[in-house]
N, C-alpha and C positions, 0 to 999 in steps of 0.2 A: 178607728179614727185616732190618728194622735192629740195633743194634750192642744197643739196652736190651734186644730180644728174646732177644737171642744170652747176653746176661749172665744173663736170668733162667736161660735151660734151662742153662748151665752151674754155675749158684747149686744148682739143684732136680733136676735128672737124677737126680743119686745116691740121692732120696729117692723118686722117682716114676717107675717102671720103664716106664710108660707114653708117658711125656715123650719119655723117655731113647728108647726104639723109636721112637716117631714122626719123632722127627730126626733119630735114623739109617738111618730108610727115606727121608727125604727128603733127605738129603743122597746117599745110593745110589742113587734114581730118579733122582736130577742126574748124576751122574757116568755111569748108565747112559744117558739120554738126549743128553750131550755126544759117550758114545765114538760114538753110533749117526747123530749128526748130521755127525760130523767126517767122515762118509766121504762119498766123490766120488759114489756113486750108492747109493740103499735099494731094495731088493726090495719088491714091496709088501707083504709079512710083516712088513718092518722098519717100514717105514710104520703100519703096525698096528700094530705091537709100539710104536713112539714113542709113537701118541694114548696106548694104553692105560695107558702109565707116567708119561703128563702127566695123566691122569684119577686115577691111585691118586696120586701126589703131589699135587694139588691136595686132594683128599680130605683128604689124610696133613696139611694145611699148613691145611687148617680146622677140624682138632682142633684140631693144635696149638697154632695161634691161640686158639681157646677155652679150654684150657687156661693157657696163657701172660695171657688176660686176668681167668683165675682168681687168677693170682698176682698180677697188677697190682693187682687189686680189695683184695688179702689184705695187701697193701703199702702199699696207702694210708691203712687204716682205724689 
């Protein structure tokens, strides 16, 4: 997410509790899929476990996209 994205969900978070969840499951799918990558070898569970928290974060990151270009639209008019 670039820096204008980042400004709007900190602008509207407080207002839109949907936003607000979405970013911070995407910011949590991150940090969960960093600690799981960081390690020397994954079980094929963890293997699993990565795709399936790269699939709900992408998901999670094309609301929020959509959302995010609700606000743009609503900012320009």
């Amino acid at each position: 997410m670039n820096q204008h994205d980042l400004e709007l969900i900190a602008k509207h978070k407080a207002a839109d509790a949907e936003l607000e969840g979405l970013y911070e499951d995407h910011v949590a799918f991150g940090k969960l899929i960093e600690k799981l990558e960081s390690k020397p070898y994954l079980s094929p569970a963890e293997q699993t476990e990565i795709k399936e928290l790269k699939k709900k974060k992408l998901a999670g990151k094309t609301r929020l996209l959509a959302l995010l270009d609700n606000y743009r639209k609503a900012e320009a008019n």
